[in-house]
N, CA, C and O atoms as a GROMACS GRO file, in nm:
protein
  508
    1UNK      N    1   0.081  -0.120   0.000
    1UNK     CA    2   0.000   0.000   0.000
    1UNK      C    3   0.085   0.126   0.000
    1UNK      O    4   0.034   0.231  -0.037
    2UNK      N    5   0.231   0.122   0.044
    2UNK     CA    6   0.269   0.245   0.023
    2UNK      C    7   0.313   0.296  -0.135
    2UNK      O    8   0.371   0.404  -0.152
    3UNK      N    9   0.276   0.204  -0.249
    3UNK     CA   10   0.225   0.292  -0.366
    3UNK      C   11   0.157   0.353  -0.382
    3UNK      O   12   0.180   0.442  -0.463
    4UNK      N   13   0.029   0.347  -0.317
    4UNK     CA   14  -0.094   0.431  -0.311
    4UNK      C   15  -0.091   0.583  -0.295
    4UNK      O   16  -0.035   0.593  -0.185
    5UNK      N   17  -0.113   0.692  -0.331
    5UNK     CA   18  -0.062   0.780  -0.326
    5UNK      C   19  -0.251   0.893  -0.268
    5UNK      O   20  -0.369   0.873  -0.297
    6UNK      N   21  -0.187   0.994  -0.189
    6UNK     CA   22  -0.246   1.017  -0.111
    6UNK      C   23  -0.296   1.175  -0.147
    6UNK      O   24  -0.401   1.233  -0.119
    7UNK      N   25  -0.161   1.226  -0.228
    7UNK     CA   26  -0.213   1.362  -0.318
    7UNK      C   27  -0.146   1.347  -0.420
    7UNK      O   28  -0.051   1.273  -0.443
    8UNK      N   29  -0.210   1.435  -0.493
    8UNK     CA   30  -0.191   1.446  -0.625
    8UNK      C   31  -0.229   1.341  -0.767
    8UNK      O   32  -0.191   1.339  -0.884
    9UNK      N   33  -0.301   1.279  -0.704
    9UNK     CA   34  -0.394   1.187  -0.788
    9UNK      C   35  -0.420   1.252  -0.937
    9UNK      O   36  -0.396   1.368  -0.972
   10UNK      N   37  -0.481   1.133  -1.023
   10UNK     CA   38  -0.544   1.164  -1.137
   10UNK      C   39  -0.685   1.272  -1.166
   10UNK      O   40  -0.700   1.365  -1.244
   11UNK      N   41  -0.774   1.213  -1.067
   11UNK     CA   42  -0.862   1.294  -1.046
   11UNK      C   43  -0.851   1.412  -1.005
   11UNK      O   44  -0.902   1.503  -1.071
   12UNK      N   45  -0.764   1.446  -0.855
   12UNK     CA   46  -0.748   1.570  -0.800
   12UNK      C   47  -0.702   1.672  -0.945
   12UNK      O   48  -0.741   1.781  -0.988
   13UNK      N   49  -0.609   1.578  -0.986
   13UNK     CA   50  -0.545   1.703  -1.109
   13UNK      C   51  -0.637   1.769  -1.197
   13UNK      O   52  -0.648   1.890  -1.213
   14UNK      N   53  -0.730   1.642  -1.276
   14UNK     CA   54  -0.827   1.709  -1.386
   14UNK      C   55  -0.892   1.795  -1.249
   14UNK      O   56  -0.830   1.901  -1.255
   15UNK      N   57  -0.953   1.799  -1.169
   15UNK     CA   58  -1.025   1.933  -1.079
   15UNK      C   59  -0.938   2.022  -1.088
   15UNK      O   60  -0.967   2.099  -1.180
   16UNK      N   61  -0.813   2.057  -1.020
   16UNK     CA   62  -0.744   2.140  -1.017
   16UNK      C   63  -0.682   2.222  -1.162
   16UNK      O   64  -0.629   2.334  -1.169
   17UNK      N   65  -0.700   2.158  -1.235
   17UNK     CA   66  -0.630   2.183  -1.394
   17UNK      C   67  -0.775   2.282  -1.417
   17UNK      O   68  -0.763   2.404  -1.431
   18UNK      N   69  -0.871   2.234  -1.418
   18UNK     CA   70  -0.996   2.271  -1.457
   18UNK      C   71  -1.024   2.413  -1.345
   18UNK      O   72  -1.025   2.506  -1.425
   19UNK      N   73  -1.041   2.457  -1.244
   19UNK     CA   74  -1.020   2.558  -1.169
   19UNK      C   75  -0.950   2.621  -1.197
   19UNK      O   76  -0.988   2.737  -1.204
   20UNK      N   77  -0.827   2.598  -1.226
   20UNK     CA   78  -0.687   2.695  -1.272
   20UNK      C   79  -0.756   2.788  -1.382
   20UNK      O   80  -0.773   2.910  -1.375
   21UNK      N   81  -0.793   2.695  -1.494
   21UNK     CA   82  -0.831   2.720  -1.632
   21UNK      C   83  -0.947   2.835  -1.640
   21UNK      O   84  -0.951   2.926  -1.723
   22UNK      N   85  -1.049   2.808  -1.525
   22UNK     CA   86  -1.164   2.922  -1.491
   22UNK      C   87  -1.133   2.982  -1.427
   22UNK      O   88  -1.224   2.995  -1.345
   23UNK      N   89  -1.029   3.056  -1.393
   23UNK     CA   90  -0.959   3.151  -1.308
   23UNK      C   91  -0.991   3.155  -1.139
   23UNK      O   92  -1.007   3.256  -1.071
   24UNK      N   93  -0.994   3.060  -1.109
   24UNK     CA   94  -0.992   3.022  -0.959
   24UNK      C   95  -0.883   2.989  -0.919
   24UNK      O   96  -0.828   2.900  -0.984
   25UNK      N   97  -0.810   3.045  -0.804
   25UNK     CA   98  -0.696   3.026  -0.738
   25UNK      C   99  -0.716   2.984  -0.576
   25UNK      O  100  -0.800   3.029  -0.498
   26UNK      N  101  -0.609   2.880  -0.548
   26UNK     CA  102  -0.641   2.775  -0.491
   26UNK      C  103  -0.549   2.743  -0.373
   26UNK      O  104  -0.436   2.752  -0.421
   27UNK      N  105  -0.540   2.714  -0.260
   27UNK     CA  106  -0.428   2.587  -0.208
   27UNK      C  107  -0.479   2.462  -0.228
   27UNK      O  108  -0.596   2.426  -0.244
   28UNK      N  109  -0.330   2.374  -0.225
   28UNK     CA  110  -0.382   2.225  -0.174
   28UNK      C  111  -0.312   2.182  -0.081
   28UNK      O  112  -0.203   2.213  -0.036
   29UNK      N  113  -0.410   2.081  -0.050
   29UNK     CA  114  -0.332   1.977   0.043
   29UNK      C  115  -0.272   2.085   0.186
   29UNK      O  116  -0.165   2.087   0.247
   30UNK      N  117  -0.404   2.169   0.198
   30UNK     CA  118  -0.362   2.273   0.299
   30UNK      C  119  -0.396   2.186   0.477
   30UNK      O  120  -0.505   2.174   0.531
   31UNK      N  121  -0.266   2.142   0.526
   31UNK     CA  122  -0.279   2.074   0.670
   31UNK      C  123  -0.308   2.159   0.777
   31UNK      O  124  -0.310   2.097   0.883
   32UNK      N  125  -0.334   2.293   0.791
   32UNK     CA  126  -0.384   2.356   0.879
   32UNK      C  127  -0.593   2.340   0.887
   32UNK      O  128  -0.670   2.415   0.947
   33UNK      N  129  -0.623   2.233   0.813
   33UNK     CA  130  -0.761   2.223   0.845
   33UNK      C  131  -0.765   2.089   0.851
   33UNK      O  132  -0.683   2.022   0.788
   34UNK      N  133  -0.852   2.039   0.922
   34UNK     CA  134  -0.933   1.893   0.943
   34UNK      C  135  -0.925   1.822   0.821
   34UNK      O  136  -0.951   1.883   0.717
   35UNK      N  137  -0.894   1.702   0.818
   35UNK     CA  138  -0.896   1.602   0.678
   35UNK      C  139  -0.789   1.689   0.567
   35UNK      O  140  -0.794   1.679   0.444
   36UNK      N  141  -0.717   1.756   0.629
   36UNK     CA  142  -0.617   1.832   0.472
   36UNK      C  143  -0.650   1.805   0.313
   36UNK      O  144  -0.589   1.735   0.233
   37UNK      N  145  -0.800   1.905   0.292
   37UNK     CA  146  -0.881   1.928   0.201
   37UNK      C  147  -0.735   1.936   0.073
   37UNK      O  148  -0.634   2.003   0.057
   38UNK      N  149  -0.800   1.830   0.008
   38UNK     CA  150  -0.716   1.869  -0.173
   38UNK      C  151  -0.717   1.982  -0.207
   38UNK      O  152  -0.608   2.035  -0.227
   39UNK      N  153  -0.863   2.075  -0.231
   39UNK     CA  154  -0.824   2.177  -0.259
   39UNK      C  155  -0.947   2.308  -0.167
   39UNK      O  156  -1.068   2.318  -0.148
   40UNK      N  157  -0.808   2.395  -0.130
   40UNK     CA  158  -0.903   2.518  -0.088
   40UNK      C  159  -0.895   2.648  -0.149
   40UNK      O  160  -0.794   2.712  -0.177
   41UNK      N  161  -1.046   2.687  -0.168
   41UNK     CA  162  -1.062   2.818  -0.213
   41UNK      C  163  -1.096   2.914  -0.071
   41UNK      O  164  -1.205   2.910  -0.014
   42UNK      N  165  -1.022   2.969  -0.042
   42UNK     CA  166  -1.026   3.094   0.069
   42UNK      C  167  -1.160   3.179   0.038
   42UNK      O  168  -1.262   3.176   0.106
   43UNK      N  169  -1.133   3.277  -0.111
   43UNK     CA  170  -1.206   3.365  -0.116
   43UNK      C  171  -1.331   3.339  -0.137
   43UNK      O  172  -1.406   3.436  -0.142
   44UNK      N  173  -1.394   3.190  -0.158
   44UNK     CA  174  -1.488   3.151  -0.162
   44UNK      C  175  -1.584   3.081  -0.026
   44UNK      O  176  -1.703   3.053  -0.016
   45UNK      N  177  -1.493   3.073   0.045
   45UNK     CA  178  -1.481   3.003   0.199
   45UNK      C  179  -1.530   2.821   0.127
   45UNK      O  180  -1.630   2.760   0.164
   46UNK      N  181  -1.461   2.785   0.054
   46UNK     CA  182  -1.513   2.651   0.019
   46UNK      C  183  -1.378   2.531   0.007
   46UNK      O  184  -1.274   2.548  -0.058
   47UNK      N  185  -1.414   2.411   0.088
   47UNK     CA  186  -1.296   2.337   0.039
   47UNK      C  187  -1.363   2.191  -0.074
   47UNK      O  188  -1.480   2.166  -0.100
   48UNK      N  189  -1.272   2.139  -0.106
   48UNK     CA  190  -1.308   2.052  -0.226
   48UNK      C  191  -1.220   1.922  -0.192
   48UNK      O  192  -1.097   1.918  -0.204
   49UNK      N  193  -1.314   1.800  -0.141
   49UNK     CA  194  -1.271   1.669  -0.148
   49UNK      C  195  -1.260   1.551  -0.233
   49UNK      O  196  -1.338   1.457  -0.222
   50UNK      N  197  -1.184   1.553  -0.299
   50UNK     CA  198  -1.191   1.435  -0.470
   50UNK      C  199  -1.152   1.325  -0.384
   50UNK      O  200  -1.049   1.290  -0.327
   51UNK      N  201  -1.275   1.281  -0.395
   51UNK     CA  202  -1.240   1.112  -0.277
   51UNK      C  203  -1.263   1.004  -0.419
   51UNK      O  204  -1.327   1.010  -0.524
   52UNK      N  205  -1.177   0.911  -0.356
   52UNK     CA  206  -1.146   0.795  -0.423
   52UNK      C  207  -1.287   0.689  -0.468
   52UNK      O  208  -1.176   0.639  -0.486
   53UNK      N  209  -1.380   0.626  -0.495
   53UNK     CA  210  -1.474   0.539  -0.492
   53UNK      C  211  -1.422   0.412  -0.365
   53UNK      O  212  -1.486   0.381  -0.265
   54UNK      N  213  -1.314   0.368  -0.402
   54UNK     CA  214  -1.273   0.256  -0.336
   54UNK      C  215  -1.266   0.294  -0.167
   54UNK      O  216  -1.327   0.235  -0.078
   55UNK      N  217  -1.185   0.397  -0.154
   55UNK     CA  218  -1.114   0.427  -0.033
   55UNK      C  219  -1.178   0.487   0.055
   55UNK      O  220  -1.135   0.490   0.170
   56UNK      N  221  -1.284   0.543   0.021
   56UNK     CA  222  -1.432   0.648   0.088
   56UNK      C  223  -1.549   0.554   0.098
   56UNK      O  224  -1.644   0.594   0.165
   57UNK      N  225  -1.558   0.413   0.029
   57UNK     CA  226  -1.661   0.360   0.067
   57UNK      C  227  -1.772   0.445  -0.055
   57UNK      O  228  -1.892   0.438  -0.027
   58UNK      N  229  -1.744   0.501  -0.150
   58UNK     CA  230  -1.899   0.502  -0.229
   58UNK      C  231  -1.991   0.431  -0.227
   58UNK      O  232  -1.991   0.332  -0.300
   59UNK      N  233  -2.099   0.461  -0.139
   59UNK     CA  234  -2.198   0.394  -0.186
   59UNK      C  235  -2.272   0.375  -0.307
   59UNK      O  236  -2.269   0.460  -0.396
   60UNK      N  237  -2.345   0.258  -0.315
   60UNK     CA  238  -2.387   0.277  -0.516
   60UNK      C  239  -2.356   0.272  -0.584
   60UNK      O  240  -2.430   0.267  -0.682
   61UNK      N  241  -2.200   0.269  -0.600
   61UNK     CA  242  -2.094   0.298  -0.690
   61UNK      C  243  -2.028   0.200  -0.765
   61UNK      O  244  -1.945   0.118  -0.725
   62UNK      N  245  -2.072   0.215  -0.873
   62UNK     CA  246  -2.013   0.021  -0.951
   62UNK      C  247  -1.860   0.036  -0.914
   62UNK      O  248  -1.808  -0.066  -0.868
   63UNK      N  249  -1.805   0.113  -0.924
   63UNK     CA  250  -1.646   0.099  -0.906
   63UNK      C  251  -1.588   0.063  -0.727
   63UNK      O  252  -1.470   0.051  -0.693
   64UNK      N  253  -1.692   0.054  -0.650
   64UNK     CA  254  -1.635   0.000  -0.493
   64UNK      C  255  -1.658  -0.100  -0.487
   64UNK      O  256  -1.780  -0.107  -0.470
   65UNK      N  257  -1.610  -0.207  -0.492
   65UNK     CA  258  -1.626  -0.326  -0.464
   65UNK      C  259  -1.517  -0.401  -0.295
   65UNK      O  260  -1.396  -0.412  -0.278
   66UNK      N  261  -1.634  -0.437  -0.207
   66UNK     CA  262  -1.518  -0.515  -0.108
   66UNK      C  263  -1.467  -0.565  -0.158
   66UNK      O  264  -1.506  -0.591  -0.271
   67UNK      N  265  -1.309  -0.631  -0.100
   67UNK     CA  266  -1.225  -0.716  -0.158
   67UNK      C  267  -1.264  -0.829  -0.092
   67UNK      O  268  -1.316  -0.817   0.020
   68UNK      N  269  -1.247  -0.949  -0.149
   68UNK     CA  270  -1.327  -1.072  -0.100
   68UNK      C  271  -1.201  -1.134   0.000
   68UNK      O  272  -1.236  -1.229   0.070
   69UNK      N  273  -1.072  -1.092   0.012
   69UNK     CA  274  -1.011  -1.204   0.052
   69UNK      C  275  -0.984  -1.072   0.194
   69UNK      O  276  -1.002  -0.954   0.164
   70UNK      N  277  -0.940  -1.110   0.348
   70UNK     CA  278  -0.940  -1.027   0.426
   70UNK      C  279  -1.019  -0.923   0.518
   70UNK      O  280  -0.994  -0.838   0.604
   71UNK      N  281  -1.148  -0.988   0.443
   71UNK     CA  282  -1.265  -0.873   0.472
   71UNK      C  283  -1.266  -0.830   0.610
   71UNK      O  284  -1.290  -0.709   0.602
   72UNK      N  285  -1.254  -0.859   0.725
   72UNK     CA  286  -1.269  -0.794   0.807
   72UNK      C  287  -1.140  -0.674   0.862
   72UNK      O  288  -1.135  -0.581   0.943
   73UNK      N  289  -1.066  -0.725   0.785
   73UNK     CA  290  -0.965  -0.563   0.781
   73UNK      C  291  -0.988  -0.483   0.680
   73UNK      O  292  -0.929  -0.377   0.700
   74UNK      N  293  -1.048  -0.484   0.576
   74UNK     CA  294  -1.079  -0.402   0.465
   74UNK      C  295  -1.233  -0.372   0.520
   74UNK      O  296  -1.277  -0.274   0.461
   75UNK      N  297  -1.308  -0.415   0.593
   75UNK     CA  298  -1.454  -0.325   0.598
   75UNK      C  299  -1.360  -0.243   0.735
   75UNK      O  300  -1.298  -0.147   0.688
   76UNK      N  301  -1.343  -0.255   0.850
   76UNK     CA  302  -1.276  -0.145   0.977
   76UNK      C  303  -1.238  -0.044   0.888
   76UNK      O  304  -1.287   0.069   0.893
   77UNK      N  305  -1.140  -0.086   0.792
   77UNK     CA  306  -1.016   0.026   0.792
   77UNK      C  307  -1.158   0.143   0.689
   77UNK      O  308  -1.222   0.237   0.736
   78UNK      N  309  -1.162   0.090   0.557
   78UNK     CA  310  -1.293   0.170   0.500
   78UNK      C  311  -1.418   0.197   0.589
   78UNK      O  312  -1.503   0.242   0.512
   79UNK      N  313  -1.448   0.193   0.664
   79UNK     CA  314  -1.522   0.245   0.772
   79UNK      C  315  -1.494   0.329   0.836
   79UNK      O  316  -1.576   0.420   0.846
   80UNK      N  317  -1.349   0.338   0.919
   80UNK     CA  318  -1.286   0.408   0.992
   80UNK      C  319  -1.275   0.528   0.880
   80UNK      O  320  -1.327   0.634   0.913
   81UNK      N  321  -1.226   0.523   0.779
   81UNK     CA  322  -1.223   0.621   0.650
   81UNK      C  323  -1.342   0.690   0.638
   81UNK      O  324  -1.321   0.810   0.662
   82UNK      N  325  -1.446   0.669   0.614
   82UNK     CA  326  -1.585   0.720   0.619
   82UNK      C  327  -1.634   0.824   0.750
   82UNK      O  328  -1.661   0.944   0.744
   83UNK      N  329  -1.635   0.742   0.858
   83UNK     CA  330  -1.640   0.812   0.979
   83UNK      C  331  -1.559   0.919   0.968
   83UNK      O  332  -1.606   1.030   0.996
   84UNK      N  333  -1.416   0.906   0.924
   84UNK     CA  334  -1.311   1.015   0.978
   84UNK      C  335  -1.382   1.150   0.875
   84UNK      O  336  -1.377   1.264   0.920
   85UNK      N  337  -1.430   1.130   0.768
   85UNK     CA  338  -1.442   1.203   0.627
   85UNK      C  339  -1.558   1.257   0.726
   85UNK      O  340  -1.527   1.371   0.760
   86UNK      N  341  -1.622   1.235   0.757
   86UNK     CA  342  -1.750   1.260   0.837
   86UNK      C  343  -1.759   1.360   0.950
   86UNK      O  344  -1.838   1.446   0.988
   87UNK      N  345  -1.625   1.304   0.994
   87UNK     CA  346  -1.575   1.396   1.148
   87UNK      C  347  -1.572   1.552   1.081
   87UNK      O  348  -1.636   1.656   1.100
   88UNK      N  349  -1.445   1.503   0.978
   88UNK     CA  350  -1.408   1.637   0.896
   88UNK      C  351  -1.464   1.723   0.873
   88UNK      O  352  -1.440   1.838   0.910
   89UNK      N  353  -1.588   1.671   0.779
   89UNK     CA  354  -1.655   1.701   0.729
   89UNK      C  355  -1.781   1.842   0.822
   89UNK      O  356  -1.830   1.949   0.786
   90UNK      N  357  -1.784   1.780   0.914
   90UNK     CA  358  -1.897   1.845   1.025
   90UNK      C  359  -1.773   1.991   1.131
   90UNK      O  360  -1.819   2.090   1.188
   91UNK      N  361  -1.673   1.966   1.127
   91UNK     CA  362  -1.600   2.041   1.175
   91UNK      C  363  -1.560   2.145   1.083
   91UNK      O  364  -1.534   2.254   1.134
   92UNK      N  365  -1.552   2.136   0.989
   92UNK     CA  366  -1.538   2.271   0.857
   92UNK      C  367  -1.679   2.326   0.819
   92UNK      O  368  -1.705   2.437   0.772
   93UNK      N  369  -1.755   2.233   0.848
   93UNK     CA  370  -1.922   2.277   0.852
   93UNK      C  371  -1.949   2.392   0.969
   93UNK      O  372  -2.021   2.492   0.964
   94UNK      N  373  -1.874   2.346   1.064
   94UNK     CA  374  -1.932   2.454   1.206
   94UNK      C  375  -1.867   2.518   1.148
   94UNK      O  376  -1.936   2.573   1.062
   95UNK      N  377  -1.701   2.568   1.137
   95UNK     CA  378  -1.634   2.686   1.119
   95UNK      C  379  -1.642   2.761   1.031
   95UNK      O  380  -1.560   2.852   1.015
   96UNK      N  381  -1.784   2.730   0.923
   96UNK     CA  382  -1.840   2.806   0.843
   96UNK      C  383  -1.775   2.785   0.681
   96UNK      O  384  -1.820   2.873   0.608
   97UNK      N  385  -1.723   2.732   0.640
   97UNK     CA  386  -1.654   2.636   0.537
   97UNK      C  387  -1.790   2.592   0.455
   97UNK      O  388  -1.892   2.550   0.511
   98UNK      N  389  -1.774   2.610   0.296
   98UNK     CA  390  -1.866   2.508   0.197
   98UNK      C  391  -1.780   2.391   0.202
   98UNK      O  392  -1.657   2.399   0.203
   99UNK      N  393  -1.837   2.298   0.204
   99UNK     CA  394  -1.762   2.112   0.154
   99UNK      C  395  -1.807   2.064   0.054
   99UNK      O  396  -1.924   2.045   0.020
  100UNK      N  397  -1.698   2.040  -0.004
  100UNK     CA  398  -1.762   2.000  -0.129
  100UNK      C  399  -1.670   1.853  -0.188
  100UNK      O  400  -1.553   1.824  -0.213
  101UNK      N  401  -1.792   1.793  -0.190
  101UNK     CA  402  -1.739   1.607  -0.230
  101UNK      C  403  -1.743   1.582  -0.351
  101UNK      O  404  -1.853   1.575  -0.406
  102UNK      N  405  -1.610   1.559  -0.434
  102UNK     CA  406  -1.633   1.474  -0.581
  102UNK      C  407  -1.574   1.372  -0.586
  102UNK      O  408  -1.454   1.364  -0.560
  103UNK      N  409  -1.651   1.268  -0.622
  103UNK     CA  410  -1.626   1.134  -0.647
  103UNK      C  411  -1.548   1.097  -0.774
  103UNK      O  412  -1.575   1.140  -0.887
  104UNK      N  413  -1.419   0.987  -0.734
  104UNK     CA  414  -1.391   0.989  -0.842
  104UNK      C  415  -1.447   0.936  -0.955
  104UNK      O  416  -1.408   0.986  -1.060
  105UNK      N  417  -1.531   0.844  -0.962
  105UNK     CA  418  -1.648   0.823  -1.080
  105UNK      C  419  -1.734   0.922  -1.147
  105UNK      O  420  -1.820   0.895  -1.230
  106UNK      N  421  -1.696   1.066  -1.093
  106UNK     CA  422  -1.766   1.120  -1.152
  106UNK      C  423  -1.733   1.207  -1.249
  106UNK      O  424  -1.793   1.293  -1.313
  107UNK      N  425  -1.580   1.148  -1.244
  107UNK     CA  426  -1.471   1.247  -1.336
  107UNK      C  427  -1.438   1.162  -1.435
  107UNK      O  428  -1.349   1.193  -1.514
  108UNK      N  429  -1.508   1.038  -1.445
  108UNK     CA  430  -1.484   0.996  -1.563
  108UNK      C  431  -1.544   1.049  -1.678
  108UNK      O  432  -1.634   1.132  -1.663
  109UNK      N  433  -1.509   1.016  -1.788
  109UNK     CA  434  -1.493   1.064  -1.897
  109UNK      C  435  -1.679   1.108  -1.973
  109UNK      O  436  -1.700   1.219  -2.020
  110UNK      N  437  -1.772   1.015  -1.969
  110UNK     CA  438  -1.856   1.066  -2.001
  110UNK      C  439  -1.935   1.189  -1.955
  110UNK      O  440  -1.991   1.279  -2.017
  111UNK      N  441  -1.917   1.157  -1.804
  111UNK     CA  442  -1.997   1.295  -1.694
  111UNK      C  443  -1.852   1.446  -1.641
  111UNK      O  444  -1.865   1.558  -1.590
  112UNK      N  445  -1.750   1.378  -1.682
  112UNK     CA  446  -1.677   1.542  -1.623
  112UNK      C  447  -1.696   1.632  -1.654
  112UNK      O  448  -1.704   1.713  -1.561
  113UNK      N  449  -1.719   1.697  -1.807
  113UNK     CA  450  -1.747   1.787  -1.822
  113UNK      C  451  -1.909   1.868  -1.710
  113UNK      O  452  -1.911   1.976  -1.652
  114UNK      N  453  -1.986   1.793  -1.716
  114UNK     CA  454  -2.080   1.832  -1.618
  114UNK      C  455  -2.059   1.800  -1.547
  114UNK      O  456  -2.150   1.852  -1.483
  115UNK      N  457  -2.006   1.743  -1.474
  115UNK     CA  458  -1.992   1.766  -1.282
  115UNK      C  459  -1.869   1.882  -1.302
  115UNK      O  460  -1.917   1.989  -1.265
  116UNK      N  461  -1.772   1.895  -1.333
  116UNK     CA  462  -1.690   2.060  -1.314
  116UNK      C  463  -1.766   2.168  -1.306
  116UNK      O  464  -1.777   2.256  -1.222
  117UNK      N  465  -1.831   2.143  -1.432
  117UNK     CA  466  -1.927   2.255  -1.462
  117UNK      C  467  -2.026   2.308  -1.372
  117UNK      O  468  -2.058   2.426  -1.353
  118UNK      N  469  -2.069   2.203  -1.319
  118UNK     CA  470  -2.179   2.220  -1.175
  118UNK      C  471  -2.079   2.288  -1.067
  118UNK      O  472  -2.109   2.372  -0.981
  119UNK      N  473  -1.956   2.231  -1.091
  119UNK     CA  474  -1.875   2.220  -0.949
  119UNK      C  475  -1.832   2.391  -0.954
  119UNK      O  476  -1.806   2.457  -0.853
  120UNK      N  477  -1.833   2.454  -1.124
  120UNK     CA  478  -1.759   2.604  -1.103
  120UNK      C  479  -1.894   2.726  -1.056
  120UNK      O  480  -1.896   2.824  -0.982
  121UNK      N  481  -2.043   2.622  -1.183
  121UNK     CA  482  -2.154   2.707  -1.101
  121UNK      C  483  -2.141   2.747  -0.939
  121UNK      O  484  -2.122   2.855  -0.883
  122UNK      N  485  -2.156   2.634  -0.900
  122UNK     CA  486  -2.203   2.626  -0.760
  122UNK      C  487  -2.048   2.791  -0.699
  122UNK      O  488  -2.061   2.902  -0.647
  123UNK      N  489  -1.938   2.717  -0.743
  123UNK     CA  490  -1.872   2.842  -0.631
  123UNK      C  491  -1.901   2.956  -0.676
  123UNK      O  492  -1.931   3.029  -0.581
  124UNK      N  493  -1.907   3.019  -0.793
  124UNK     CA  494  -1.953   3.158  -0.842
  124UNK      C  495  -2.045   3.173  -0.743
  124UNK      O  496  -2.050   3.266  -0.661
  125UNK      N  497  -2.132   3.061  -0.755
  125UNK     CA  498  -2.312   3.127  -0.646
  125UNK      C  499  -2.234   3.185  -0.525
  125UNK      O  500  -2.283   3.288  -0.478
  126UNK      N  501  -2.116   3.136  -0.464
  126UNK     CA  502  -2.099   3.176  -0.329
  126UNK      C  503  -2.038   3.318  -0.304
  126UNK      O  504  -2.023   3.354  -0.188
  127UNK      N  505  -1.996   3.415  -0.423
  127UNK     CA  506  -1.946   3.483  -0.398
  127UNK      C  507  -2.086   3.629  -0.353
  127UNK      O  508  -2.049   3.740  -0.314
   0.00000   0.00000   0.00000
């Protein structure tokens, strides 16, 4: 597992490439907040989580599948993952923070263009 890589993913990039491109400026991987959001927009008060399908537990999601061999260390640990996203999640909520979750299935190739697109609506609304 320590191939697995924790930033700078495929997904995170097409988001971040795509923000750059609509003139949104950004940190990432900023560790002064809860769950060290991939990407934060300050002037928008919004952070942006490109969670994995597998590693977040998507529900619904043809691409999560348990692994059949080990299961009771692969449901804890993806559980414990969920909960923690959860913790996060509600603690950037009080301190007045937008959260914002994209799945990586949703950056595949048929739907990205519309989920970005939703994803740049939505922050304009916040200004």
């Amino acid at each position: 597992m320590q191939s697995i890589k924790s930033k700078g993913t495929g997904p995170e990039e097409t988001v971040r490439k795509f923000l750059f491109a609509k003139g949104f400026r950004y940190r990432k991987n900023d560790k002064r907040f809860p769950g060290c959001p991939d990407i934060v927009l300050a002037k928008y008060k919004a952070m942006v989580f490109v969670n994995g399908c597998f590693w977040h537990m998507h529900e619904n999601c043809s691409y999560f599948k348990m692994p059949k061999s080990n299961i009771l260390y692969w449901q804890t640990k993806l559980e414990k993952n969920r909960a923690r996203d959860a913790a996060n999640y509600e603690k950037l909520r009080a301190a007045g923070w937008n959260v914002i979750v994209i799945w990586e299935c949703e950056l595949r190739k048929y739907n990205r263009d519309e989920t970005l697109n939703k994803l740049a609506v939505y922050l304009y609304s916040l200004l």
